[in-house]
ZAMARFI-285742 format. One record per residue (C-alpha): residue number from 0; residue in one letter; z, x, y. Coordinates in nm, 3 decimals, padded with zeros to 5 digits. Layout:
% ZAMARFI-285742
{num: NUM, residu: A, Z: Z, X: X, Y: Y}
...
END
This chain:
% ZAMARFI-285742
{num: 0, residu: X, Z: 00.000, X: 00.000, Y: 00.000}
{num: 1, residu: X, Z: -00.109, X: 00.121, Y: 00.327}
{num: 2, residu: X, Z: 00.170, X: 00.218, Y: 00.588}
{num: 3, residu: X, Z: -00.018, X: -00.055, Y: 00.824}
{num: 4, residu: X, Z: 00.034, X: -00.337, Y: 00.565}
{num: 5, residu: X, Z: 00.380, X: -00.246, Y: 00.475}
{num: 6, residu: X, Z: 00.440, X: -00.268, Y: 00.868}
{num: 7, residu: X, Z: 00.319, X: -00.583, Y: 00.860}
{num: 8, residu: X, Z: 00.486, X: -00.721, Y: 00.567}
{num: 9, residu: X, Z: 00.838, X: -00.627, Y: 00.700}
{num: 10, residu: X, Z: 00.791, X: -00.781, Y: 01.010}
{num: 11, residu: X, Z: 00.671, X: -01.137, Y: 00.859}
{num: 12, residu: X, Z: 01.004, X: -01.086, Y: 00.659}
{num: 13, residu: X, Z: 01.222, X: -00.959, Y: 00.972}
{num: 14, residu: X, Z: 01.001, X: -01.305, Y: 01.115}
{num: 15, residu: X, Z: 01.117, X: -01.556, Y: 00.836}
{num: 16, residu: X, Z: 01.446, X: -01.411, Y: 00.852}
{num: 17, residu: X, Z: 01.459, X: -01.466, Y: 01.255}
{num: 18, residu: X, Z: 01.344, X: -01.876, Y: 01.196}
{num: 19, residu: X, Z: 01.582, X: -01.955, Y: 00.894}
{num: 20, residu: X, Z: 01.889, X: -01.821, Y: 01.119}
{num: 21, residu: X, Z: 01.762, X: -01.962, Y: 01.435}
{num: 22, residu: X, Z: 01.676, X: -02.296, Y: 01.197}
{num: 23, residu: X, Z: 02.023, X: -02.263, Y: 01.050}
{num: 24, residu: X, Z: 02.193, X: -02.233, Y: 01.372}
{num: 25, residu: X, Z: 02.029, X: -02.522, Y: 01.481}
{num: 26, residu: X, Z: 02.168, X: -02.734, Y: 01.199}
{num: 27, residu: X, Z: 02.502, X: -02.589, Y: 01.307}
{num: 28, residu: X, Z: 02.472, X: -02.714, Y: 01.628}
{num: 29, residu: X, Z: 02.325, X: -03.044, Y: 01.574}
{num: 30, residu: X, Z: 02.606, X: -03.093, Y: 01.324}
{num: 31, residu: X, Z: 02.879, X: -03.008, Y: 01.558}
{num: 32, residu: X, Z: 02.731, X: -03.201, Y: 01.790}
{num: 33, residu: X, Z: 02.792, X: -03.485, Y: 01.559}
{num: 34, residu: X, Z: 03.099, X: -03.440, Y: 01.545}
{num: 35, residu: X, Z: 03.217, X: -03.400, Y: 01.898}
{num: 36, residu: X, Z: 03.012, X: -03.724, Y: 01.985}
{num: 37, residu: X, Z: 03.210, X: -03.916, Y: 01.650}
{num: 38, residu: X, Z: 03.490, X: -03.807, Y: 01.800}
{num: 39, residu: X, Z: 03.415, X: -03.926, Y: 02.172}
{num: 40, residu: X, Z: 03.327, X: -04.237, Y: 02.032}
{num: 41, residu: X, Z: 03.605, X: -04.294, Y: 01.834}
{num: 42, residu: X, Z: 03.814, X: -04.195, Y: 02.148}
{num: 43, residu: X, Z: 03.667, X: -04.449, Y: 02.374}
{num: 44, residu: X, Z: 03.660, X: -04.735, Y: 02.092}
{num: 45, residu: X, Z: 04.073, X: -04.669, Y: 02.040}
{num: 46, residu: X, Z: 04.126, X: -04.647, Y: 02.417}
{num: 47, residu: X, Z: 03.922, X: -05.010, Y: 02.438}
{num: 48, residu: X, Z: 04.104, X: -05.104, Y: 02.197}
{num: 49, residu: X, Z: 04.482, X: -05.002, Y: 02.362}
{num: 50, residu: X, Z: 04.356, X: -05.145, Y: 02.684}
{num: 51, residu: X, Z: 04.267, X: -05.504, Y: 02.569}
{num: 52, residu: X, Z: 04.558, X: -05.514, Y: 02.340}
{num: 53, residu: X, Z: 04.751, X: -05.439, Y: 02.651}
{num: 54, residu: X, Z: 04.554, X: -05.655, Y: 02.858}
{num: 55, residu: X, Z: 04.609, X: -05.928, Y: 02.584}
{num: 56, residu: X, Z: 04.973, X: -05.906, Y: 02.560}
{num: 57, residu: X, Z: 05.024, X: -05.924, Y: 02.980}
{num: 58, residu: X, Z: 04.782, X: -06.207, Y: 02.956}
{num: 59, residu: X, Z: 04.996, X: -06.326, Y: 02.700}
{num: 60, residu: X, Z: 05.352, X: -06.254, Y: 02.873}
{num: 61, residu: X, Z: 05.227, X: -06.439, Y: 03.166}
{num: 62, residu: X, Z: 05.071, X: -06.747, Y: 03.002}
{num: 63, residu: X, Z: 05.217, X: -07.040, Y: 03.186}
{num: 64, residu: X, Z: 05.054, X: -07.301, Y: 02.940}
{num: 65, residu: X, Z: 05.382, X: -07.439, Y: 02.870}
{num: 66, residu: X, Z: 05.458, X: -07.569, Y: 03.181}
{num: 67, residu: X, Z: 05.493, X: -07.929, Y: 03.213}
{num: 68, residu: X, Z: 05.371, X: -08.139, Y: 03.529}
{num: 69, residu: X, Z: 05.581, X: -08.466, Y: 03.648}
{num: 70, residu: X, Z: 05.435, X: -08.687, Y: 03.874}
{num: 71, residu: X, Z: 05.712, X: -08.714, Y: 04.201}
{num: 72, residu: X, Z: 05.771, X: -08.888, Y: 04.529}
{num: 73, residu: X, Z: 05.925, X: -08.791, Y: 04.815}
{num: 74, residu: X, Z: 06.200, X: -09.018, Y: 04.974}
{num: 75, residu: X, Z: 06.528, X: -08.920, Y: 05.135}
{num: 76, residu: X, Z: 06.810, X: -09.102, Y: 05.024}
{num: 77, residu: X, Z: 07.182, X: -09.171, Y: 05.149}
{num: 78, residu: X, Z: 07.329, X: -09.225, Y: 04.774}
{num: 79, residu: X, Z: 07.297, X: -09.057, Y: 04.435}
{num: 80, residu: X, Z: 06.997, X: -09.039, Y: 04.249}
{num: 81, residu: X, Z: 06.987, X: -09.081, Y: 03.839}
{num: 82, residu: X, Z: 06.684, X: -08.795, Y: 03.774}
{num: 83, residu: X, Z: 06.485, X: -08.833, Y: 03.472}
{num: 84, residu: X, Z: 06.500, X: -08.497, Y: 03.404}
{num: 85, residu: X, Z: 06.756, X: -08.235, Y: 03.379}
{num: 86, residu: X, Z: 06.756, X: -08.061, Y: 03.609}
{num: 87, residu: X, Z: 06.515, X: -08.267, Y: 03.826}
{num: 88, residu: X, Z: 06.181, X: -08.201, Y: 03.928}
{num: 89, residu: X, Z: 06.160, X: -08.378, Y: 04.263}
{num: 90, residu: X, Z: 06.176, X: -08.717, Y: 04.345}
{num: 91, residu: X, Z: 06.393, X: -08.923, Y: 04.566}
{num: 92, residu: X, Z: 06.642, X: -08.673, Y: 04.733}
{num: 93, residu: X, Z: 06.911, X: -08.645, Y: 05.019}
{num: 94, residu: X, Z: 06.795, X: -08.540, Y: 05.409}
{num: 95, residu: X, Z: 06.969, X: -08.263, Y: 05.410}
{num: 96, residu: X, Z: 06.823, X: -07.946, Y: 05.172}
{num: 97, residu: X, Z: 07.049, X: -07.669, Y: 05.030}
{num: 98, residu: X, Z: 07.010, X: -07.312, Y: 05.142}
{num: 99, residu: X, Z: 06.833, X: -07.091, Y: 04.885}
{num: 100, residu: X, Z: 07.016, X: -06.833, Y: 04.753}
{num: 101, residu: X, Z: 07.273, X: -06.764, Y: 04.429}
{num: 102, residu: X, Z: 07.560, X: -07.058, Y: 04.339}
{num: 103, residu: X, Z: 07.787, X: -06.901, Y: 04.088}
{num: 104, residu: X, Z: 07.878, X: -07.303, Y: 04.035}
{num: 105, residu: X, Z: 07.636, X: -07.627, Y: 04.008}
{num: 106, residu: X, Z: 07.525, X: -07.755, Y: 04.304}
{num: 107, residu: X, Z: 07.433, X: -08.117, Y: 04.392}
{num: 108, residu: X, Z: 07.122, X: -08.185, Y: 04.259}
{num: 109, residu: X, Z: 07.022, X: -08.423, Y: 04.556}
{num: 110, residu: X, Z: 06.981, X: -08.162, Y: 04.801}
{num: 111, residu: X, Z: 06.837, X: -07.884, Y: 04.598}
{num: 112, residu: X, Z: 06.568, X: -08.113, Y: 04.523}
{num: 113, residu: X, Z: 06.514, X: -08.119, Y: 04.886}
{num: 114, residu: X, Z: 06.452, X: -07.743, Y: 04.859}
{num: 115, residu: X, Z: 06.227, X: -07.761, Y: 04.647}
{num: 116, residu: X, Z: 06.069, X: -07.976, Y: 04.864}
{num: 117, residu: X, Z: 06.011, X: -07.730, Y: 05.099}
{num: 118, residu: X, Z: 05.879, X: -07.492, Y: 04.810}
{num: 119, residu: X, Z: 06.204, X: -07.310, Y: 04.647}
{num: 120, residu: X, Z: 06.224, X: -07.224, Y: 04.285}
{num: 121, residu: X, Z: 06.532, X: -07.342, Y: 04.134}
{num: 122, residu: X, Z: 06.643, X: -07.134, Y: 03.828}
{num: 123, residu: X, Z: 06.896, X: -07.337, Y: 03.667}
{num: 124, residu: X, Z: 07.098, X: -07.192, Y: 03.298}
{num: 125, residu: X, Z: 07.336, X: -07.310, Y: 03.085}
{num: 126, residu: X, Z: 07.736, X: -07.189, Y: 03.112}
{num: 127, residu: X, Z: 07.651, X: -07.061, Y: 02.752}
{num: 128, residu: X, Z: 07.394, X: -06.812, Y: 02.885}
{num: 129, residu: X, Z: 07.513, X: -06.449, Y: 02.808}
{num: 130, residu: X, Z: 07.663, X: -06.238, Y: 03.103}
{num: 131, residu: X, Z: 07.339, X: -05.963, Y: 03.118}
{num: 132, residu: X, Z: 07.133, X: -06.262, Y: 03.154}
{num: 133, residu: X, Z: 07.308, X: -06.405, Y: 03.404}
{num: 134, residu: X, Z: 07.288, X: -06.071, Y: 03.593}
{num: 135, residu: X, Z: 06.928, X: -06.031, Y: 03.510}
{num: 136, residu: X, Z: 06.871, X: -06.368, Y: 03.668}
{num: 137, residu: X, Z: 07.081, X: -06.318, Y: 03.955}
{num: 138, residu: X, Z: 06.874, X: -05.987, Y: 03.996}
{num: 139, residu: X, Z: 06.561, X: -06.158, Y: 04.038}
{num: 140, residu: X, Z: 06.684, X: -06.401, Y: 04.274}
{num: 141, residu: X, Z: 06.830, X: -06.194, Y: 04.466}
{num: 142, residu: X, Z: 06.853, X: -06.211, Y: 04.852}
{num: 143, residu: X, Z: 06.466, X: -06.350, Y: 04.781}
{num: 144, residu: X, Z: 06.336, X: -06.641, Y: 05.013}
{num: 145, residu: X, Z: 06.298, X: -06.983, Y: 04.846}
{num: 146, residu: X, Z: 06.478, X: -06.886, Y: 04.516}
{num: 147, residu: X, Z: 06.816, X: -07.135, Y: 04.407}
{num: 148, residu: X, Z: 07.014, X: -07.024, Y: 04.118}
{num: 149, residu: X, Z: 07.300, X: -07.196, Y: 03.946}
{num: 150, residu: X, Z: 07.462, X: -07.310, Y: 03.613}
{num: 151, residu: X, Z: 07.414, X: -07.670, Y: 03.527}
{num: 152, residu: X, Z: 07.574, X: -07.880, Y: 03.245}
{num: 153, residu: X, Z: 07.328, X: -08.084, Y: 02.996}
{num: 154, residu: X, Z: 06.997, X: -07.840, Y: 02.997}
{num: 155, residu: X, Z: 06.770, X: -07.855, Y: 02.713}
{num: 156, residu: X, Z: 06.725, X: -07.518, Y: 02.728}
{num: 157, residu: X, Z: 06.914, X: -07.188, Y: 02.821}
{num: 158, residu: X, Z: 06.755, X: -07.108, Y: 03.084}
{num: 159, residu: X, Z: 06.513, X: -07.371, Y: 03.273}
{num: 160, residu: X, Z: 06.294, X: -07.298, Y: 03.628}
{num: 161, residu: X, Z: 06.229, X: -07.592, Y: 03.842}
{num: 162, residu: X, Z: 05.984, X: -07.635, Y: 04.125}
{num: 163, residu: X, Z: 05.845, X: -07.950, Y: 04.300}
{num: 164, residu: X, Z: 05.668, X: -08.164, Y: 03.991}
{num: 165, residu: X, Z: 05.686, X: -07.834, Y: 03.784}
{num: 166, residu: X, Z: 05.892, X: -07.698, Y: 03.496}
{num: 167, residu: X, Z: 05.938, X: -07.428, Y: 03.192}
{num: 168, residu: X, Z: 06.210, X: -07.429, Y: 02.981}
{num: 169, residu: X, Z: 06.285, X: -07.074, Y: 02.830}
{num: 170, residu: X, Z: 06.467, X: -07.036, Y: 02.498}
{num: 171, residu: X, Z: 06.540, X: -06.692, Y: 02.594}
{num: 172, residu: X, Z: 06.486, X: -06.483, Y: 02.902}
{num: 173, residu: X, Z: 06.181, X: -06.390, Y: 02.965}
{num: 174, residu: X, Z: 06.170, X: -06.192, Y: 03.293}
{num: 175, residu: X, Z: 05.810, X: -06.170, Y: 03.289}
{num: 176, residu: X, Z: 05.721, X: -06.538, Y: 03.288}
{num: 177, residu: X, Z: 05.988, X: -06.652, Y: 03.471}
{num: 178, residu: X, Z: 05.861, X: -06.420, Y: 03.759}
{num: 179, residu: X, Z: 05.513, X: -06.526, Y: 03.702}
{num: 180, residu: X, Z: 05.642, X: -06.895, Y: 03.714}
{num: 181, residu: X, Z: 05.816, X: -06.798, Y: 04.058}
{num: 182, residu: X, Z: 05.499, X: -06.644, Y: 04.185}
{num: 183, residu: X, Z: 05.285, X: -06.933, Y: 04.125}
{num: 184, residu: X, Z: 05.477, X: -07.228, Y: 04.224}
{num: 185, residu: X, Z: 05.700, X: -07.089, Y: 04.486}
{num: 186, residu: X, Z: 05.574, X: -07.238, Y: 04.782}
{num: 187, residu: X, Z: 05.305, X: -07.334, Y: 04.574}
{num: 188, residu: X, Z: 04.995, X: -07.568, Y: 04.592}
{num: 189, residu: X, Z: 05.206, X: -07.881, Y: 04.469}
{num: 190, residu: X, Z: 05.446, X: -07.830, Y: 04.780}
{num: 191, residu: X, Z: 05.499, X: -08.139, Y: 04.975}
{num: 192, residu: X, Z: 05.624, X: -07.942, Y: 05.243}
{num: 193, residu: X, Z: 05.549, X: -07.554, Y: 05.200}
{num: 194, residu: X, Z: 05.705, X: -07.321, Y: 05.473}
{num: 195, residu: X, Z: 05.983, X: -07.550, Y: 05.556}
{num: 196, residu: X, Z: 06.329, X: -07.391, Y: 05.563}
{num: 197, residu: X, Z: 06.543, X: -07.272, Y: 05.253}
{num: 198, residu: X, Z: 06.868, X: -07.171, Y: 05.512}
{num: 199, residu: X, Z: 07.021, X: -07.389, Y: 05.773}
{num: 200, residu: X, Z: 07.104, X: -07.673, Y: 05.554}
{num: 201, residu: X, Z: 07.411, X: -07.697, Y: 05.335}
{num: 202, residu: X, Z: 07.601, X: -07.466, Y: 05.114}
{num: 203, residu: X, Z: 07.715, X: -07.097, Y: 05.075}
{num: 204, residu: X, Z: 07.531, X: -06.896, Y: 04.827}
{num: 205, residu: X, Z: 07.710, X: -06.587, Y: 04.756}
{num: 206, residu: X, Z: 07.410, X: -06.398, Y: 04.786}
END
């Protein structure tokens, strides 16, 4: 064999050689691009899927589905009234409103109707409610405007929130509903008379 042709011979080899390691390589590559890509999407489907679960269970935690609506009028009154539902959801009330705030005893029901009148909340819970709770609760009311707290005898639940024509009983607390409850119907769309005062009328909260 000729020195020329053996020159030419090793550098078809050297040649092949070059293409199946570049070719090779290439697999490599295409392979580990694979992979990273799997694994991106994987990433992004389990982050989906965190964020609608989360989504879900907020949606969930703030479903107010369970609220019942009463049909109410609005009359002041000089006497008692005999509500048909515990504790009331408007109706016929006295002229004078009670100021918003925290009762650590009941309070008439005739004139926190008329609060709610005027758009309060009233957060009502049974003397059987345990002590965190009743801190809990008296944390969320607060020094907030158009927020009445207070025990009441009879409820059909432990813990029941009021507002005009509105009303959600809670077997338990649940902070997150009750505050979406507060936010939605507190001075809400069904207010007779939204933006009149919560202070000024009778009683002294203690906070």
């Amino acid at each position: 064999m000729s020195k020329k042709k053996a020159s030419s011979n090793e550098k078809n080899a050297r040649s092949e050689a070059l293409a199946q390691i570049k070719a090779e390589q290439a697999t490599r590559d295409r392979r580990r691009a694979l992979v990273f890509w799997a694994g991106v999407t994987a990433l992004v489907v389990a982050v989906g899927a965190v964020a609608t679960f989360a989504i879900t269970r907020q949606s969930e935690a703030r479903d107010l589905s369970a609220v019942r609506s009463y049909e109410v009028e609005s009359k002041h009154v000089t006497t008692d009234v005999k509500y048909a539902q515990t504790p009331p959801v408007g109706g016929e009330h006295d002229a004078t409103w009670l100021n918003c705030g925290v009762y650590p005893d009941p309070v008439r029901e005739e004139n926190a109707v008329h609060s709610m009148e005027h758009g309060a909340v009233w957060i009502t819970y049974s003397s059987e409610l345990p002590d965190n709770d009743v801190a809990a609760l008296r944390g969320i009311v607060g020094d907030a405007n158009y927020l009445i707290l207070s025990p009441i005898k009879g409820l059909p639940s432990p813990i029941v929130a009021s507002a005009w024509g509105k009303q959600l009983t809670f077997g338990e607390l649940d902070e997150t509903k009750l505050k979406a409850f507060i936010d939605t119907y507190r001075e809400g769309p069904q207010t007779p008379e939204p933006g009149a005062s919560c202070s000024g009328g009778i009683g002294e909260p203690s906070v």
